[in-house]
C-alpha positions in Angstrom: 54.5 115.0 139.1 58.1 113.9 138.6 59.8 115.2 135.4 61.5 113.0 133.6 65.1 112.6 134.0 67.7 113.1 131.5 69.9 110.2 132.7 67.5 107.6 131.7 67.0 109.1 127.8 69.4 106.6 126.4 72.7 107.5 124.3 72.9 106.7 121.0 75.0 103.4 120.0 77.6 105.2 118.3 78.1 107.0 121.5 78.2 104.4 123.6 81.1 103.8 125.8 81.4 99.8 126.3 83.3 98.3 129.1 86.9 96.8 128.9 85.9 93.2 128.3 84.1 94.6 125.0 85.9 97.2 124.4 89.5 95.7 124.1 87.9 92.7 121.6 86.2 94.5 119.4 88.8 96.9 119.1 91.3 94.2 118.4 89.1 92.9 115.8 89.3 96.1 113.8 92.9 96.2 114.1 93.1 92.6 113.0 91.0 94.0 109.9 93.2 96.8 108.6 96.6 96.2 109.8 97.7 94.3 106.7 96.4 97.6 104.7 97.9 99.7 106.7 101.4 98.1 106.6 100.8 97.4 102.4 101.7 100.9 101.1 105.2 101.2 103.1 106.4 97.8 102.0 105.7 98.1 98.5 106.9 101.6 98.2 109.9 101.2 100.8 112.0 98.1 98.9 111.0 100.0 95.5 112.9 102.9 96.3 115.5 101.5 98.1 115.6 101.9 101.8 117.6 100.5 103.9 116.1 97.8 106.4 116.3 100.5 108.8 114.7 102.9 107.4 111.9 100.4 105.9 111.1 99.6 109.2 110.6 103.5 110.1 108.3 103.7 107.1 105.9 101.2 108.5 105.7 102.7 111.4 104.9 106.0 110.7 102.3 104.4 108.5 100.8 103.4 111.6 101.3 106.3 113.5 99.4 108.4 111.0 96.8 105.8 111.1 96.3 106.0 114.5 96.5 109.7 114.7 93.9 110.3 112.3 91.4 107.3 113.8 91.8 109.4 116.6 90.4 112.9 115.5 88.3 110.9 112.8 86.3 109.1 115.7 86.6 111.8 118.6 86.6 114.7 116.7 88.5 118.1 117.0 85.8 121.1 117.5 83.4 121.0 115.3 86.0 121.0 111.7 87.5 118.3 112.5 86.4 114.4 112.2 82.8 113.1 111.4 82.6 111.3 114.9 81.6 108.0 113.6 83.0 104.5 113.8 85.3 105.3 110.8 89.1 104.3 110.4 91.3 107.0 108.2 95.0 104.7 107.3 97.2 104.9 104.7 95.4 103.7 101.2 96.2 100.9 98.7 94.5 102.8 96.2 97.5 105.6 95.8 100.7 103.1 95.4 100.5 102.6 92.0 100.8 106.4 91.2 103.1 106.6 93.2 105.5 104.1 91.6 104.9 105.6 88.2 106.3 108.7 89.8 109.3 107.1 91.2 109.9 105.5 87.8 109.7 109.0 86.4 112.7 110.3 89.0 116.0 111.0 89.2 117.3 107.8 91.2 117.9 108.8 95.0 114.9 111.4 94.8 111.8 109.1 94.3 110.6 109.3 97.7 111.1 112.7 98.5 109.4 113.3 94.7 106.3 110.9 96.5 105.9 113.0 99.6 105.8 116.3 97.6 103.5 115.3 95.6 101.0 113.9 98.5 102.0 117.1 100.3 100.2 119.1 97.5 97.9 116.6 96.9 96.7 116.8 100.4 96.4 120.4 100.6 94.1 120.2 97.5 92.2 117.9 99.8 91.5 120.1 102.3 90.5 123.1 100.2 87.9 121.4 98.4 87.3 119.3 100.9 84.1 121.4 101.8 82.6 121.8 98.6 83.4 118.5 97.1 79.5 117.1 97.5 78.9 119.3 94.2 82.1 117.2 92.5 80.5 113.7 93.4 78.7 113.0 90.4 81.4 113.3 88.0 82.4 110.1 90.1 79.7 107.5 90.4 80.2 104.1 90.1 81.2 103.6 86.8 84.5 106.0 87.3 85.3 104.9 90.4 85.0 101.4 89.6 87.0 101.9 86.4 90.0 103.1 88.9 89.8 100.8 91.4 90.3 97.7 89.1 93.0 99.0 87.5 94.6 99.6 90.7 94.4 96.2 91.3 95.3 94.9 87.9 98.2 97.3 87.8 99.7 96.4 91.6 99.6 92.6 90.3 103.5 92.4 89.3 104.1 93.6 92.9 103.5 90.4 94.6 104.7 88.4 91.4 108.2 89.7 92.0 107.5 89.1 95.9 107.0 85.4 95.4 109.6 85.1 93.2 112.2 86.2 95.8 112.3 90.3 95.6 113.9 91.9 93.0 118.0 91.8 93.2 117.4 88.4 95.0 120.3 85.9 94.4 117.9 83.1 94.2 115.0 85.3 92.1 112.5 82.9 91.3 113.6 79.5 92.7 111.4 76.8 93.3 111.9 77.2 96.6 110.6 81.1 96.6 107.5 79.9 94.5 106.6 76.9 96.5 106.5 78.9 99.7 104.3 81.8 97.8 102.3 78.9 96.9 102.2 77.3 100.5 100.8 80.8 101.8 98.6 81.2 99.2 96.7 77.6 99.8 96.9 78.1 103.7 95.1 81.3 103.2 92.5 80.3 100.5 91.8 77.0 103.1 91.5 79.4 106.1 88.4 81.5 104.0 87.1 78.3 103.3 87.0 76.6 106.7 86.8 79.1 109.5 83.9 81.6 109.9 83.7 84.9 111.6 86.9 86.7 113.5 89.4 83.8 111.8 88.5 84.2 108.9 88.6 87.5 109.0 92.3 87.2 109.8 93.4 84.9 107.9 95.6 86.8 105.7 97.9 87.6 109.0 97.7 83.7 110.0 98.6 83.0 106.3 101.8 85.0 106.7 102.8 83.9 110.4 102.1 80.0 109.1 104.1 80.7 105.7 106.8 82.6 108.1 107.3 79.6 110.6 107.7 77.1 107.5 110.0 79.1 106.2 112.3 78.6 109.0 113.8 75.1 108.6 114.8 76.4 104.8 116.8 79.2 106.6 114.9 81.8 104.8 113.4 84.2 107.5 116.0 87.2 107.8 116.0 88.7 111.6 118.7 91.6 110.8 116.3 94.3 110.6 114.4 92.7 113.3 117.3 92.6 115.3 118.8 96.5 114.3 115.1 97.5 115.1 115.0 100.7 117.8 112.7 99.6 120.5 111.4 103.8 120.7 111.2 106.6 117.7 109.1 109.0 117.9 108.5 109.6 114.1 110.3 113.0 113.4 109.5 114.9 110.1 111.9 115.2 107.0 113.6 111.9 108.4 113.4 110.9 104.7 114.1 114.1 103.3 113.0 117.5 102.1 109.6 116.8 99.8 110.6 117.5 96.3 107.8 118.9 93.8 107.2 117.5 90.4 104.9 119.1 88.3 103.2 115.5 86.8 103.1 113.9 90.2 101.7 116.4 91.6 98.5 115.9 88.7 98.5 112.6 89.2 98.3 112.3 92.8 95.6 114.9 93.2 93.6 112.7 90.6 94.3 110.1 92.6 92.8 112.2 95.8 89.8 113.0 94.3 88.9 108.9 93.9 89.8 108.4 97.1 87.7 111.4 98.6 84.5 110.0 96.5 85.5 106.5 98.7 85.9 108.2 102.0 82.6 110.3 101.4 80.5 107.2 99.9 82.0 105.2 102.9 80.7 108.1 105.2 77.0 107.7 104.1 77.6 104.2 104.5 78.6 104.0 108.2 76.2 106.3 108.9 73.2 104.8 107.3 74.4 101.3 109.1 74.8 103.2 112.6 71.0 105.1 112.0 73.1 108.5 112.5 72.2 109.9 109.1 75.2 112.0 106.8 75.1 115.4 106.4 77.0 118.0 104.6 78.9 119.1 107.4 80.0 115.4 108.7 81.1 114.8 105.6 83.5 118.6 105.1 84.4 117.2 108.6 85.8 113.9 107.9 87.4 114.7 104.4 89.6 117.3 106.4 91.1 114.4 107.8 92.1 112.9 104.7 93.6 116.4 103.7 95.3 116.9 106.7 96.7 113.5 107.2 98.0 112.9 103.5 99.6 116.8 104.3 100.9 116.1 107.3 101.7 112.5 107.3 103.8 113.2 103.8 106.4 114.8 105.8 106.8 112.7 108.1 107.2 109.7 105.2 103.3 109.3 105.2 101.0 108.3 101.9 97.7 108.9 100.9 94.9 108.5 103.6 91.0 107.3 102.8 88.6 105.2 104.6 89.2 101.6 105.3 86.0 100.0 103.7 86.3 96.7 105.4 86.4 98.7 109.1 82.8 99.5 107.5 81.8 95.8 106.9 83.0 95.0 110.4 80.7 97.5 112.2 78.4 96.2 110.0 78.5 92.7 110.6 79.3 92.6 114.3 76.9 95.5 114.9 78.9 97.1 117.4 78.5 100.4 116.6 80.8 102.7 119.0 83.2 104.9 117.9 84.9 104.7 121.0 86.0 101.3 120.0 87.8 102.6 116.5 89.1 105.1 118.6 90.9 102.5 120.8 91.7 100.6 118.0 93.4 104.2 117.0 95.4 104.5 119.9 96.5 101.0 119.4 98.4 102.2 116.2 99.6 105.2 117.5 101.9 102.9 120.2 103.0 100.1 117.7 104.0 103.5 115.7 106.2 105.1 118.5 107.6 101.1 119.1 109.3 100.2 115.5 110.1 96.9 116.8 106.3 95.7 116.9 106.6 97.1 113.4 109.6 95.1 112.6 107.9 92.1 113.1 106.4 92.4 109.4 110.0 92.6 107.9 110.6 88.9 109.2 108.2 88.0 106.9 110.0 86.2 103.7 109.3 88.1 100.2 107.8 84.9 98.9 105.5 84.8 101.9 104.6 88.3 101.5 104.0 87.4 97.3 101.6 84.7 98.6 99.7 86.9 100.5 99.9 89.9 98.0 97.9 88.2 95.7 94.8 88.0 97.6 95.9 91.4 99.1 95.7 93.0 95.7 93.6 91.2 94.0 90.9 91.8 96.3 91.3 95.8 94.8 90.0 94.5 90.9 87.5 92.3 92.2 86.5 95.3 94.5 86.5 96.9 91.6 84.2 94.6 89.2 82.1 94.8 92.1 81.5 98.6 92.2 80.9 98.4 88.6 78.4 95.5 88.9 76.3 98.5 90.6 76.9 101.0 87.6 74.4 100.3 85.9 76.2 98.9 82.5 73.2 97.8 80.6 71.9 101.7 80.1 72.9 103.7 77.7 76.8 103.9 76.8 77.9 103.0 80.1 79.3 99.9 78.8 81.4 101.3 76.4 82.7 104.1 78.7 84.1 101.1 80.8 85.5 99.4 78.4 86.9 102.4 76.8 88.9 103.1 79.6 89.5 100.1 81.1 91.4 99.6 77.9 93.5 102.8 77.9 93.9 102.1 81.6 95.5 99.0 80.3 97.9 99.8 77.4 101.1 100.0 79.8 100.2 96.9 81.1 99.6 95.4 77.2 103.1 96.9 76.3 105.6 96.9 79.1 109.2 97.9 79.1 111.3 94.7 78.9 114.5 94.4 80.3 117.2 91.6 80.0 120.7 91.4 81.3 120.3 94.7 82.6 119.7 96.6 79.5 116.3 97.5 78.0 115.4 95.3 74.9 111.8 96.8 74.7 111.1 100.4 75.7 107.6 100.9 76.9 104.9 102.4 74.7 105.4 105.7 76.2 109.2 106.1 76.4 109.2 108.5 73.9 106.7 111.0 76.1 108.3 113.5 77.8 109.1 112.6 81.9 105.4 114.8 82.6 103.4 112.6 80.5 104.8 109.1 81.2 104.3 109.7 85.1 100.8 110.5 84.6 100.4 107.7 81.6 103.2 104.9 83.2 100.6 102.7 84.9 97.5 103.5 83.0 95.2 104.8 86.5 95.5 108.0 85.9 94.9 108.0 81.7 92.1 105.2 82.6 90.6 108.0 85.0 90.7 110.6 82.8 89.3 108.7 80.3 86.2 107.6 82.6 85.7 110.7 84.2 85.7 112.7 80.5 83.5 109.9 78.8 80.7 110.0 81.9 81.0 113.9 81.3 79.9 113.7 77.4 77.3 110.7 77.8 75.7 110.6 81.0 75.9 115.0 81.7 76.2 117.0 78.6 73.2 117.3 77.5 70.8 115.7 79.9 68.8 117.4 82.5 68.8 115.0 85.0 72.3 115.1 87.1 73.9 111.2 87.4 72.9 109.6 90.6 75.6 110.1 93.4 76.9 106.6 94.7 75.1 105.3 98.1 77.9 102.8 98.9 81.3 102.8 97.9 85.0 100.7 98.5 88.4 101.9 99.4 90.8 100.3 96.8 92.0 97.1 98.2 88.9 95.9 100.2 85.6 94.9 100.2 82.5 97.0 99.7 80.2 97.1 102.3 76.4 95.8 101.6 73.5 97.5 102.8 72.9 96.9 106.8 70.4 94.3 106.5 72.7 91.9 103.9 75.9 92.8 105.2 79.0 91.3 103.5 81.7 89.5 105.2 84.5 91.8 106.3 87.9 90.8 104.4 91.3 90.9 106.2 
């Protein structure tokens, strides 16, 4: 008798390796997913601190660097510490802006971002230590927390793209008609795309939006090429470029709140993948995989870096093409990692108008609230207090929001509810994430723990702040740019 050879047991799908002509498509089509996340963080943080148009286009490409970098070891792994070795895409998340402008609001002007990248240096290193045992901290961050944060992320980024569409602040024309029609031409190209095409268009039509709101924008002479043209066609990201990280005691807090969401995303998003790709999660793939977001926040912060999680929508693209490889993330990684080290493909995004980028920043972030009512359409809001523990803290969440600081003609005519807090308290308080967290996470503690001897069930599912949650593997949902 013959024994059976090895070389006909088949591999499993997520360790397939597909040939070039599906390789290089799929690939593109996960790159065509995340790339307007991955790019988000470094141009709202960059023009809010102040960079130069140099410098801002350095800051988007070490966002994709890092991105690439740690798809990379996510999806190949690195012994057996390192990376979960699933189709899984680690990038730069939406979810930690906010905090992070609250912290440059709370600095000593010239010092915000090196303020920024100490804090996500510590934050990341808290990452990685718990990283291992954070399965046991899960359930003090089911749905109803985590959907708390996420939609006041998206509630609290809102202004962003208001100011973008009205010009960007310090614009000489600051909210012409001619800024807000073009916001509102990008805006109704984009809403038409989702309503017309199907599939891989519409999945990209948020980039299409901007390059169609770009090219009308030309006859009005309002595309700027300078930092397109002063753009280096090679740097290799270098560390400290923007500085020495600088360590404030309340940013620190706030980011490392901010890191524990974002782990409960990346480890949800974890079971996800892996119940889509029939590779089920354990303990160990999951340690694995949240070592990456430690490392990479650590590592990327000194390089001028931000927060990394998963990329949810990567999730609803595996799930809805059913290509389930991760050697294609991989490549997709590796794509990223060049238009890092080239920060002329980078600068293509800063030829992008403000009011174009305001257009598209409205769908951008208000996809994070609505991906936040979703995840607390799953909290279950009819038992118990769990209504009122959202509402609670949606509302605290919201106070900064209900009672801004006004200014007019350069001087401040209404000081925000907490300007009498010392610099500590209105970092942590200033956009109401961290103060609506709190809130959520203390609330769920004293109804839905103390007392009661069955633990809260862990999320099966969850979203990274900013995109779409991904549906069980037999209803898949539609993967959003």
């Amino acid at each position: 008798m013959n024994n059976p050879q090895v070389a006909d047991v088949p591999c499993h799908p997520v360790d397939e390796k597909l040939p070039a002509r599906k390789l290089i498509p799929s690939a593109l089509q996960h790159i065509a997913a995340m790339y307007s996340g991955v790019v988000a963080a470094p141009l709202v943080i960059g023009p809010t601190v102040g960079l130069s148009a140099g410098n801002q286009v350095l800051l988007i490409s070490v966002s994709l660097f890092i991105a690439g970098l740690c798809t990379l070891t996510q999806t190949l792994g690195v012994g057996k510490v390192l990376g979960n070795r699933l189709p899984f895409v680690n990038a730069a998340a939406s979810g930690g802006i906010a905090p992070l402008l609250a912290i440059g609001q709370n600095t000593a002007k010239g010092h915000e971002l090196q303020t920024m990248l100490g804090s996500l240096l510590v934050a990341g290193a808290v990452c990685l230590v718990i990283g291992p045992f954070f399965g046991k901290l899960m359930r003090f961050f089911p749905h109803l927390v985590t959907g708390v944060v996420i939609t006041l992320i998206g509630v609290s980024l809102m202004p962003v793209p208001v100011r973008w569409a009205q010009g960007g602040a310090g614009a000489e024309n600051f909210g012409s008609t001619s800024n807000l029609a073009l916001a509102a031409f990008t805006l109704v190209i984009i809403v038409a795309m989702q309503r017309l095409f199907t599939g891989f268009l519409r999945q990209i039509s948020l980039i299409l939006g901007m390059v169609i709101g770009t090219l009308a924008a030309i006859p009005f002479g309002m595309l700027n090429t300078k930092t397109f043209e002063s753009a280096p066609l090679v740097s290799i990201p270098t560390p400290f470029h923007f500085g020495m990280p600088e360590f404030q005691v309340a940013g620190i807090i706030s980011m490392t709140i901010m890191m524990l969401v974002l782990m409960t995303e990346s480890a949800a998003g974890m079971l996800a993948v892996g119940e889509i790709c029939d590779r089920p999660v354990d303990g160990r793939t999951i340690s694995s995989g949240l070592r990456i977001d430690g490392l990479g926040t650590m590592i990327g912060s000194l390089f001028g870096g931000f927060a990394i999680s998963a990329f949810a929508q990567n999730i609803g693209v595996v799930s809805l093409t059913k290509v389930r490889s991760r050697f294609v993330v991989a490549t997709a990684g590796a794509v990223l990692l060049v238009l890092g080290i080239f920060p002329v493909l980078g600068a293509v995004v800063s030829l992008v108008p403000m009011p174009v980028l305001g257009g598209a920043g409205l769908v951008l972030f208000g996809t994070i609230a609505i991906s936040g009512v979703r995840t607390l359409s799953r909290a279950h809001l009819d038992e118990g207090a769990n209504i009122v523990i959202a509402a609670v803290s949606l509302g605290v969440g919201l106070i900064p929001l209900a009672a801004p600081e006004i200014v007019a003609n350069g001087k401040v005519v209404q000081p925000g509810i907490y300007h009498a807090f010392p610099d500590w308290a209105q970092t942590i308080l200033g956009t109401g994430i961290c103060a609506g967290a709190i809130t959520a996470v203390l609330l769920n503690i004293a109804f839905n723990h103390l007392g009661r001897k069955k633990p809260e069930q862990q999320p099966e599912t969850e979203v990274r702040a900013g995109e779409s949650a991904p549906e069980h593997p037999q209803h898949p949902a539609p993967a959003r740019p």
